[in-house]
C-alpha positions in Angstrom: 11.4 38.2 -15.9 8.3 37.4 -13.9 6.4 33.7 -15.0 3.9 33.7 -17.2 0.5 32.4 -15.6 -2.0 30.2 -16.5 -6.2 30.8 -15.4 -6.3 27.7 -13.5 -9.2 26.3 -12.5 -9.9 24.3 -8.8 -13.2 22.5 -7.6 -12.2 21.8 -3.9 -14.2 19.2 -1.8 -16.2 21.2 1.4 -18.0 19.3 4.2 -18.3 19.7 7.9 -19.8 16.7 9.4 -21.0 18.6 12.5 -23.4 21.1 9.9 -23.9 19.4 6.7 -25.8 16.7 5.2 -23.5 16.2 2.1 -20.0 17.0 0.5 -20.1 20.0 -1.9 -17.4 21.3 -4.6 -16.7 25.1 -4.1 -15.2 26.5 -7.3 -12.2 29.0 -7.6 -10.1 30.2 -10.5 -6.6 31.4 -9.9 -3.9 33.0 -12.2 -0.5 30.8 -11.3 2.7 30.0 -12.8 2.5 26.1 -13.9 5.1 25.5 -11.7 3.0 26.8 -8.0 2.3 23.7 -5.4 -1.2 22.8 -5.3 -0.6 23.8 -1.4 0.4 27.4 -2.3 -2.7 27.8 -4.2 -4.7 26.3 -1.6 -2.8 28.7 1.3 -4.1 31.7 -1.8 -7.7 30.5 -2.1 -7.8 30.6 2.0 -6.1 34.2 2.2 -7.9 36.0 -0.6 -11.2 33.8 -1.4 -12.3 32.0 1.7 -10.5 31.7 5.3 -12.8 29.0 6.0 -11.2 26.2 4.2 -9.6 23.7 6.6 -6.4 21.6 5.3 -3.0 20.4 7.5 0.1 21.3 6.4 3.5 22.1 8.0 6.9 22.2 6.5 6.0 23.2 2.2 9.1 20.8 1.8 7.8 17.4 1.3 9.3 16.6 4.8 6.6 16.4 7.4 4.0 14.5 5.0 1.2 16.7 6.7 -0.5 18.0 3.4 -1.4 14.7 1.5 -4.4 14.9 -0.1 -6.5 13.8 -3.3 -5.2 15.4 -6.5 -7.3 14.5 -9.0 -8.0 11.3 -7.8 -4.4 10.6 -6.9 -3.1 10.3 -3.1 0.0 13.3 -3.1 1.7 15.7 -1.1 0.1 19.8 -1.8 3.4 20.7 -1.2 5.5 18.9 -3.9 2.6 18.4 -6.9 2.9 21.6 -9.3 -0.6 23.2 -10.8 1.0 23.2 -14.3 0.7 19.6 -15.7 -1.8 18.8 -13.6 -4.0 21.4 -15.1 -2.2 19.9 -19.0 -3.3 16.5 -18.1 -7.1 17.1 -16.6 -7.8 20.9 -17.5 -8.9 21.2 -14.1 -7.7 20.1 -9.9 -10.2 18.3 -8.5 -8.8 18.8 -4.7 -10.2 16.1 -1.6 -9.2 14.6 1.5 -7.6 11.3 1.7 -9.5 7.9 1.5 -10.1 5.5 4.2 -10.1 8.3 7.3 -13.4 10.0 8.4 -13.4 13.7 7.4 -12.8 16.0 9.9 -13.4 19.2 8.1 -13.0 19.9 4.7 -9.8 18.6 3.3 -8.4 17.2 7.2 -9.0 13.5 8.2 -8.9 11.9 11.3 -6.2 9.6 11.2 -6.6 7.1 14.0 -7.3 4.3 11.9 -4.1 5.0 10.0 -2.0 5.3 13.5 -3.8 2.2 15.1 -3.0 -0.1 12.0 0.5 1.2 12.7 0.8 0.9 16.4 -0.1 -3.2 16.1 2.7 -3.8 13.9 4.6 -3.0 16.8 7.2 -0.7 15.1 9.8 -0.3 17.2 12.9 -2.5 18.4 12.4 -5.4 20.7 15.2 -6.8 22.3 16.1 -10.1 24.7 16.4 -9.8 28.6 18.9 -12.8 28.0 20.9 -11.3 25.0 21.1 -7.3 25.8 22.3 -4.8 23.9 25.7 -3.1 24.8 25.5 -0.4 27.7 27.3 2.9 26.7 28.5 1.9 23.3 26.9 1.8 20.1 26.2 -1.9 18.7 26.4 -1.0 14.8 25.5 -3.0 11.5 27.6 -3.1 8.5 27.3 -1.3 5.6 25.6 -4.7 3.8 23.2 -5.2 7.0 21.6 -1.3 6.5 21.3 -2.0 2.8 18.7 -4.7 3.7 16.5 -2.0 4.6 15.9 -0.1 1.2 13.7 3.0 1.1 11.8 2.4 4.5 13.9 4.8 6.7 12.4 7.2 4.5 9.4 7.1 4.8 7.6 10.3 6.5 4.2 8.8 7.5 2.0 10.9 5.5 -0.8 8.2 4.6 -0.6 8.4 0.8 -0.4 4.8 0.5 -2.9 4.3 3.0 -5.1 6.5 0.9 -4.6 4.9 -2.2 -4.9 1.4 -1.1 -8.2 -0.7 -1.9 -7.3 -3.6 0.3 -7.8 -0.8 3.4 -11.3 -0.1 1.8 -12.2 -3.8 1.2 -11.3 -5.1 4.6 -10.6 -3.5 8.1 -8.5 -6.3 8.8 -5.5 -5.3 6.5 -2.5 -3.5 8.2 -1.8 -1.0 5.6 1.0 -0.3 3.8 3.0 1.5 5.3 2.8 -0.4 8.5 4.2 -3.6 6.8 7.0 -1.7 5.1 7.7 -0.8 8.6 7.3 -4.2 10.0 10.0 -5.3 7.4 12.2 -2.7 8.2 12.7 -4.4 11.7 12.4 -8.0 10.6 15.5 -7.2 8.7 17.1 -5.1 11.7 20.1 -7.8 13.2 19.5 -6.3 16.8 16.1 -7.1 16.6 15.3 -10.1 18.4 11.7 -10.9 17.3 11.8 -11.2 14.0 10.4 -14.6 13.6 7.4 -14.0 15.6 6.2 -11.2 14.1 6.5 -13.2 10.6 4.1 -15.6 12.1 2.0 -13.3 13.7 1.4 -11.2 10.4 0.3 -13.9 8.3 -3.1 -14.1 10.3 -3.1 -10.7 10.9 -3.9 -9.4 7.1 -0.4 -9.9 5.2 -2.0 -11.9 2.6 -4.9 -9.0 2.0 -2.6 -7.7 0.0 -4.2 -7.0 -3.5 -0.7 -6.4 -5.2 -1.9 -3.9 -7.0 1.3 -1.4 -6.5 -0.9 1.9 -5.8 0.7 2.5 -2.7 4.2 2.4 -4.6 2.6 4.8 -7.2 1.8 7.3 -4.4 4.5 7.0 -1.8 6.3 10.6 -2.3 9.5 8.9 -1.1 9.8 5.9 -3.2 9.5 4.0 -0.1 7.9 1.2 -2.6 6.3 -0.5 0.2 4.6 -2.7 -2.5 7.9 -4.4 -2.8 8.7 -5.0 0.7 5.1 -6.7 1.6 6.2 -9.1 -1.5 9.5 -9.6 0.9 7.3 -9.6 3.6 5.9 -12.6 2.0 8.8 -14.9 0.7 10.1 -14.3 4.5 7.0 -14.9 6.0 6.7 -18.7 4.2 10.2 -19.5 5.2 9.9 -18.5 8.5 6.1 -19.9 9.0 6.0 -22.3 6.4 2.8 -22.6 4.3 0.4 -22.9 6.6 -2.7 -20.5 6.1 -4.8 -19.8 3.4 -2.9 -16.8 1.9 0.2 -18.6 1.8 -1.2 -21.7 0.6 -2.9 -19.7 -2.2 0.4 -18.3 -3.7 2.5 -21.4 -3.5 -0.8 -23.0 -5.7 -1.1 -20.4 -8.0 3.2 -20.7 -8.5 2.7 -24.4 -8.7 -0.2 -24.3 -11.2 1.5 -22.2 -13.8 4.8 -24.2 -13.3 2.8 -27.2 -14.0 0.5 -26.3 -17.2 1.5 -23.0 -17.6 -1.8 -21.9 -17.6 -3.8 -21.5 -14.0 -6.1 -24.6 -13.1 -8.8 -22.6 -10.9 -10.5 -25.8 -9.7 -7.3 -26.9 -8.6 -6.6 -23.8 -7.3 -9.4 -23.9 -5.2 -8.3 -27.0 -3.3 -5.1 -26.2 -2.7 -6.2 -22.4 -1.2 -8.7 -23.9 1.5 -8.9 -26.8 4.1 -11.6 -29.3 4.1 -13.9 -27.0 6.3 -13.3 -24.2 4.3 -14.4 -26.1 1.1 -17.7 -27.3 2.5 -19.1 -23.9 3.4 -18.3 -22.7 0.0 -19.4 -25.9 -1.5 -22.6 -24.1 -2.9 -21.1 -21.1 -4.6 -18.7 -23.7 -6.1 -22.1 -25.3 -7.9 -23.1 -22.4 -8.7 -20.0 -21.3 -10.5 -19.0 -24.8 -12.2 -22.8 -24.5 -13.5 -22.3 -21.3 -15.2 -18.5 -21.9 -16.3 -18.2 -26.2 -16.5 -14.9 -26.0 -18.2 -13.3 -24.7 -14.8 -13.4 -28.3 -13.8 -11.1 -30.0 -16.6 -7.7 -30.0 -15.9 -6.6 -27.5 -18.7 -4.3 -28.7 -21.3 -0.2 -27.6 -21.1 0.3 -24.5 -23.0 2.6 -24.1 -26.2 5.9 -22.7 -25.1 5.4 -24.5 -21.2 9.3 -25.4 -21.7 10.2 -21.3 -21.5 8.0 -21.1 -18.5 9.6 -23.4 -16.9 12.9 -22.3 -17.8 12.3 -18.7 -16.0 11.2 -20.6 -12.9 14.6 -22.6 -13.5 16.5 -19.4 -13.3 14.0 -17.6 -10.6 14.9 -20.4 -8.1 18.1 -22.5 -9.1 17.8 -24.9 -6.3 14.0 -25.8 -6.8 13.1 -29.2 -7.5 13.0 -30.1 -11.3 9.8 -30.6 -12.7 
Protein backbone atom coordinates (compact mmCIF):
# COMPACT_ATOMS: atom_id res chain seq x y z
CA UNK A 1 0.00 0.00 0.00
CA UNK A 2 1.49 3.26 -1.24
CA UNK A 3 2.01 6.22 1.82
CA UNK A 4 -0.32 8.51 2.31
CA UNK A 5 0.94 12.15 1.58
CA UNK A 6 0.80 15.31 3.18
CA UNK A 7 0.54 19.04 0.99
CA UNK A 8 3.69 20.19 2.34
CA UNK A 9 4.65 23.50 2.18
CA UNK A 10 8.64 24.92 1.54
CA UNK A 11 9.88 28.63 1.45
CA UNK A 12 13.50 28.10 0.16
CA UNK A 13 16.16 30.87 0.55
CA UNK A 14 17.41 32.22 -3.26
CA UNK A 15 20.32 34.59 -3.78
CA UNK A 16 23.15 34.82 -6.23
CA UNK A 17 25.64 37.37 -5.03
CA UNK A 18 26.96 37.94 -8.59
CA UNK A 19 23.02 39.23 -9.74
CA UNK A 20 21.08 40.23 -6.81
CA UNK A 21 20.80 42.85 -4.33
CA UNK A 22 18.98 40.78 -1.61
CA UNK A 23 17.93 37.17 -0.48
CA UNK A 24 14.42 36.16 -1.50
CA UNK A 25 12.10 33.11 -0.42
CA UNK A 26 10.71 31.15 -3.53
CA UNK A 27 7.61 29.27 -2.43
CA UNK A 28 6.77 25.56 -3.46
CA UNK A 29 4.12 23.12 -2.24
CA UNK A 30 4.73 19.41 -2.64
CA UNK A 31 2.63 16.26 -1.91
CA UNK A 32 5.14 13.81 0.23
CA UNK A 33 5.01 11.06 2.55
CA UNK A 34 6.02 12.45 6.18
CA UNK A 35 8.71 10.35 6.17
CA UNK A 36 10.66 11.94 2.51
CA UNK A 37 14.27 13.74 3.36
CA UNK A 38 14.07 17.35 3.07
CA UNK A 39 16.95 16.53 0.40
CA UNK A 40 14.61 14.37 -1.77
CA UNK A 41 12.18 17.10 -1.89
CA UNK A 42 14.66 19.58 -2.67
CA UNK A 43 16.22 17.07 -5.60
CA UNK A 44 11.91 17.17 -6.67
CA UNK A 45 11.56 20.94 -6.47
CA UNK A 46 14.89 21.16 -8.85
CA UNK A 47 13.51 18.38 -11.31
CA UNK A 48 9.90 19.34 -11.71
CA UNK A 49 9.72 23.15 -10.39
CA UNK A 50 12.96 24.85 -11.00
CA UNK A 51 16.50 23.40 -12.19
CA UNK A 52 17.95 26.51 -11.08
CA UNK A 53 18.27 25.88 -7.47
CA UNK A 54 21.78 25.29 -6.37
CA UNK A 55 22.51 22.94 -3.09
CA UNK A 56 25.62 20.25 -2.50
CA UNK A 57 24.89 16.95 -1.71
CA UNK A 58 26.59 13.52 -2.38
CA UNK A 59 25.94 10.27 -0.68
CA UNK A 60 21.66 10.62 0.58
CA UNK A 61 23.17 8.55 3.52
CA UNK A 62 24.21 10.83 6.15
CA UNK A 63 27.93 9.81 5.31
CA UNK A 64 29.59 12.55 3.28
CA UNK A 65 27.98 15.59 5.47
CA UNK A 66 27.72 17.52 1.96
CA UNK A 67 23.97 18.58 2.34
CA UNK A 68 23.88 20.46 5.77
CA UNK A 69 21.80 23.10 5.64
CA UNK A 70 19.23 25.41 7.72
CA UNK A 71 16.03 23.56 8.60
CA UNK A 72 13.90 25.73 10.12
CA UNK A 73 16.45 27.49 11.80
CA UNK A 74 18.28 24.42 12.83
CA UNK A 75 21.83 23.38 11.30
CA UNK A 76 20.97 19.48 9.80
CA UNK A 77 21.75 17.13 7.18
CA UNK A 78 18.75 17.19 3.93
CA UNK A 79 19.54 13.84 3.78
CA UNK A 80 18.61 12.44 7.26
CA UNK A 81 15.79 15.13 8.44
CA UNK A 82 12.19 13.72 7.38
CA UNK A 83 9.43 16.44 5.97
CA UNK A 84 6.87 14.89 8.30
CA UNK A 85 7.45 16.34 11.88
CA UNK A 86 9.06 18.95 10.65
CA UNK A 87 6.00 20.15 8.87
CA UNK A 88 3.85 18.79 12.65
CA UNK A 89 6.13 21.03 14.52
CA UNK A 90 6.32 24.46 12.29
CA UNK A 91 3.50 23.79 9.55
CA UNK A 92 5.96 24.83 7.12
CA UNK A 93 10.23 24.27 6.04
CA UNK A 94 11.80 27.18 6.07
CA UNK A 95 15.02 25.82 3.94
CA UNK A 96 18.67 28.13 4.02
CA UNK A 97 22.23 27.85 3.75
CA UNK A 98 24.42 27.45 6.65
CA UNK A 99 25.62 30.37 8.93
CA UNK A 100 28.95 31.78 9.32
CA UNK A 101 30.12 30.94 5.38
CA UNK A 102 29.49 33.52 2.58
CA UNK A 103 26.78 32.22 0.11
CA UNK A 104 27.83 30.98 -2.88
CA UNK A 105 24.57 30.46 -4.61
CA UNK A 106 21.44 29.70 -3.22
CA UNK A 107 21.60 27.14 -0.55
CA UNK A 108 25.87 26.38 -1.21
CA UNK A 109 28.52 28.25 1.01
CA UNK A 110 31.91 28.77 0.66
CA UNK A 111 33.60 26.99 3.22
CA UNK A 112 37.10 28.30 3.54
CA UNK A 113 36.60 29.81 6.75
CA UNK A 114 35.32 26.48 8.08
CA UNK A 115 38.56 24.55 6.51
CA UNK A 116 41.09 27.30 7.58
CA UNK A 117 39.81 27.29 11.32
CA UNK A 118 40.47 23.52 10.77
CA UNK A 119 43.79 23.52 9.13
CA UNK A 120 45.47 25.67 12.31
CA UNK A 121 44.47 23.13 14.69
CA UNK A 122 46.89 21.19 13.01
CA UNK A 123 44.80 17.89 12.83
CA UNK A 124 46.94 15.42 12.00
CA UNK A 125 49.66 13.33 14.00
CA UNK A 126 52.92 14.77 14.87
CA UNK A 127 55.56 12.63 15.85
CA UNK A 128 59.51 13.04 17.39
CA UNK A 129 62.60 12.71 15.06
CA UNK A 130 64.12 11.34 18.46
CA UNK A 131 61.37 8.93 19.45
CA UNK A 132 59.98 7.38 15.86
CA UNK A 133 57.39 5.33 15.26
CA UNK A 134 57.98 1.59 14.31
CA UNK A 135 59.01 0.98 10.57
CA UNK A 136 56.80 -1.81 8.93
CA UNK A 137 54.82 -2.77 11.94
CA UNK A 138 51.88 -1.32 13.34
CA UNK A 139 52.39 0.55 16.86
CA UNK A 140 48.69 -0.02 18.33
CA UNK A 141 46.75 1.41 21.45
CA UNK A 142 44.79 -0.67 23.80
CA UNK A 143 41.34 -1.10 23.85
CA UNK A 144 41.19 1.66 27.08
CA UNK A 145 43.65 4.13 25.05
CA UNK A 146 40.96 4.33 21.83
CA UNK A 147 38.11 4.76 24.27
CA UNK A 148 39.70 8.09 25.33
CA UNK A 149 38.63 9.32 22.01
CA UNK A 150 34.72 9.12 22.31
CA UNK A 151 32.58 10.19 19.31
CA UNK A 152 35.38 12.29 17.37
CA UNK A 153 36.44 9.54 14.82
CA UNK A 154 32.99 10.03 13.75
CA UNK A 155 32.65 12.90 12.85
CA UNK A 156 32.15 13.63 8.89
CA UNK A 157 33.04 17.35 8.68
CA UNK A 158 29.81 18.63 7.51
CA UNK A 159 29.83 22.11 9.36
CA UNK A 160 26.61 21.79 11.41
CA UNK A 161 28.22 22.77 14.43
CA UNK A 162 30.08 25.36 12.74
CA UNK A 163 26.68 26.68 11.58
CA UNK A 164 25.04 26.62 14.73
CA UNK A 165 27.69 28.19 16.82
CA UNK A 166 27.42 31.90 18.03
CA UNK A 167 30.88 32.12 19.41
CA UNK A 168 32.02 31.75 15.32
CA UNK A 169 29.57 34.70 14.66
CA UNK A 170 30.78 36.78 17.71
CA UNK A 171 34.47 36.49 17.15
CA UNK A 172 36.66 35.41 14.10
CA UNK A 173 39.16 34.39 16.58
CA UNK A 174 37.31 31.17 17.81
CA UNK A 175 38.42 27.78 16.24
CA UNK A 176 35.13 26.26 15.85
CA UNK A 177 33.90 23.31 17.01
CA UNK A 178 34.62 20.87 15.29
CA UNK A 179 38.23 21.83 15.03
CA UNK A 180 38.72 21.55 18.89
CA UNK A 181 36.90 18.14 19.04
CA UNK A 182 39.53 17.35 16.59
CA UNK A 183 42.35 18.82 18.42
CA UNK A 184 41.30 16.65 21.46
CA UNK A 185 41.14 13.68 19.50
CA UNK A 186 44.97 13.91 19.03
CA UNK A 187 45.81 15.34 22.45
CA UNK A 188 44.55 12.10 23.67
CA UNK A 189 46.26 9.98 20.76
CA UNK A 190 49.45 8.15 22.90
CA UNK A 191 51.60 8.30 19.62
CA UNK A 192 51.14 11.79 19.40
CA UNK A 193 54.06 13.56 20.64
CA UNK A 194 52.78 17.24 20.90
CA UNK A 195 50.18 17.05 22.97
CA UNK A 196 51.30 19.52 25.46
CA UNK A 197 52.05 22.28 23.09
CA UNK A 198 49.10 22.40 21.38
CA UNK A 199 47.27 22.68 24.95
CA UNK A 200 49.29 25.80 25.45
CA UNK A 201 48.97 27.05 22.20
CA UNK A 202 45.02 26.79 22.11
CA UNK A 203 44.44 28.69 25.16
CA UNK A 204 45.43 31.99 23.32
CA UNK A 205 44.21 30.83 20.30
CA UNK A 206 40.27 31.09 21.13
CA UNK A 207 39.62 27.85 23.49
CA UNK A 208 38.13 30.00 26.10
CA UNK A 209 35.57 31.75 23.32
CA UNK A 210 33.71 29.08 23.98
CA UNK A 211 30.14 30.24 24.98
CA UNK A 212 29.08 26.71 26.31
CA UNK A 213 26.06 26.86 25.01
CA UNK A 214 25.87 23.03 23.62
CA UNK A 215 24.31 24.03 20.09
CA UNK A 216 26.95 22.41 18.34
CA UNK A 217 26.20 19.15 20.33
CA UNK A 218 22.45 19.71 19.45
CA UNK A 219 23.30 19.70 15.70
CA UNK A 220 26.17 17.35 15.24
CA UNK A 221 24.39 14.45 13.17
CA UNK A 222 26.82 12.08 14.66
CA UNK A 223 26.71 12.73 18.24
CA UNK A 224 30.16 13.70 18.02
CA UNK A 225 29.20 16.12 21.20
CA UNK A 226 32.03 18.27 20.58
CA UNK A 227 30.62 20.50 23.33
CA UNK A 228 31.90 17.99 25.77
CA UNK A 229 35.24 17.51 24.53
CA UNK A 230 36.11 21.53 24.41
CA UNK A 231 34.98 21.23 28.27
CA UNK A 232 37.92 18.35 28.22
CA UNK A 233 39.74 20.45 26.17
CA UNK A 234 39.62 22.76 29.13
CA UNK A 235 40.31 20.81 32.42
CA UNK A 236 43.43 19.40 30.17
CA UNK A 237 44.40 22.67 28.97
CA UNK A 238 44.73 24.08 32.92
CA UNK A 239 46.71 21.08 33.92
CA UNK A 240 48.91 21.23 31.27
CA UNK A 241 49.27 25.29 31.08
CA UNK A 242 48.24 26.11 34.39
CA UNK A 243 45.95 29.07 34.95
CA UNK A 244 47.53 31.58 33.26
CA UNK A 245 45.31 33.69 30.84
CA UNK A 246 42.20 35.30 31.15
CA UNK A 247 39.80 32.47 30.10
CA UNK A 248 41.33 30.18 32.42
CA UNK A 249 41.62 32.48 35.15
CA UNK A 250 37.84 33.30 34.66
CA UNK A 251 36.61 29.73 35.24
CA UNK A 252 38.75 28.78 38.15
CA UNK A 253 37.12 32.34 39.75
CA UNK A 254 33.75 31.70 38.85
CA UNK A 255 34.37 27.76 40.52
CA UNK A 256 35.98 29.45 43.48
CA UNK A 257 33.24 32.04 43.94
CA UNK A 258 30.39 29.65 44.23
CA UNK A 259 32.50 27.21 46.35
CA UNK A 260 33.05 30.15 48.57
CA UNK A 261 29.40 31.91 49.04
CA UNK A 262 27.57 29.78 46.91
CA UNK A 263 26.36 32.59 45.15
CA UNK A 264 28.78 34.46 42.31
CA UNK A 265 30.62 37.68 43.71
CA UNK A 266 30.93 39.56 40.21
CA UNK A 267 33.19 42.30 41.61
CA UNK A 268 35.28 39.68 42.79
CA UNK A 269 34.93 38.01 39.78
CA UNK A 270 36.19 40.75 37.95
CA UNK A 271 39.59 40.79 39.68
CA UNK A 272 40.30 37.54 39.51
CA UNK A 273 39.42 37.42 35.42
CA UNK A 274 41.91 40.27 34.49
CA UNK A 275 45.54 41.51 35.22
CA UNK A 276 46.24 44.97 36.52
CA UNK A 277 46.42 46.35 32.85
CA UNK A 278 43.43 44.83 31.97
CA UNK A 279 41.47 46.34 34.90
CA UNK A 280 42.60 49.91 34.17
CA UNK A 281 41.37 50.11 30.58
CA UNK A 282 38.05 48.91 31.76
CA UNK A 283 38.18 50.95 34.79
CA UNK A 284 35.45 53.34 33.27
CA UNK A 285 32.81 50.85 32.31
CA UNK A 286 33.35 49.39 35.77
CA UNK A 287 32.01 53.07 37.17
CA UNK A 288 29.63 53.02 35.03
CA UNK A 289 28.16 49.68 35.94
CA UNK A 290 28.82 49.87 39.92
CA UNK A 291 26.80 53.35 39.38
CA UNK A 292 23.82 51.71 37.93
CA UNK A 293 24.01 48.30 40.02
CA UNK A 294 26.08 49.46 43.56
CA UNK A 295 25.26 46.30 45.26
CA UNK A 296 27.71 44.40 42.76
CA UNK A 297 30.36 45.77 45.06
CA UNK A 298 29.40 44.11 48.55
CA UNK A 299 30.71 40.88 49.06
CA UNK A 300 27.29 38.96 48.94
CA UNK A 301 26.21 37.10 51.95
CA UNK A 302 26.65 32.83 52.00
CA UNK A 303 23.60 31.25 50.71
CA UNK A 304 21.28 28.87 52.80
CA UNK A 305 22.14 25.33 51.98
CA UNK A 306 26.20 26.51 51.05
CA UNK A 307 26.99 23.16 53.11
CA UNK A 308 25.28 20.91 49.97
CA UNK A 309 27.21 23.00 47.59
CA UNK A 310 30.09 22.34 49.04
CA UNK A 311 29.50 18.80 49.45
CA UNK A 312 28.96 18.26 45.45
CA UNK A 313 32.32 20.05 45.02
CA UNK A 314 33.61 17.50 47.82
CA UNK A 315 32.53 14.59 45.65
CA UNK A 316 33.30 16.47 42.14
CA UNK A 317 36.98 16.58 43.20
CA UNK A 318 37.86 14.31 46.23
CA UNK A 319 41.41 15.42 46.55
CA UNK A 320 40.66 19.36 46.54
CA UNK A 321 41.60 21.30 49.40
CA UNK A 322 38.89 21.52 52.13
CA UNK A 323 37.32 24.74 52.41
Amino acid sequence: MAASTTSTPFEVYRFDPSKDSAPRYDRFTLDLPAHTPVLTALLKIRTENDPSLTLRYSCRSAICGSCAMLINSKSRLACQTPVGPELARHGKIVIEPMRNQPVVRDLVVDQKPFWDRYRKIEPFLKTDARDPMPVGRENPMTPEQVDRFHETPRCIACAACYSACPAVEADPEFPGPMALAKLYRFVVDPRDKDSKNRLVRIQPEGLWLCLRCHLCTEACPKDVRPSERIRDLKEMAIAAAGVSEPGSRHAVGFKDNIAEAGILNEFKLVRQTYGPMDLLRQLPQGIKVARKKPEILKKPDPIEGLDEVRAIYKALDPDAEDR
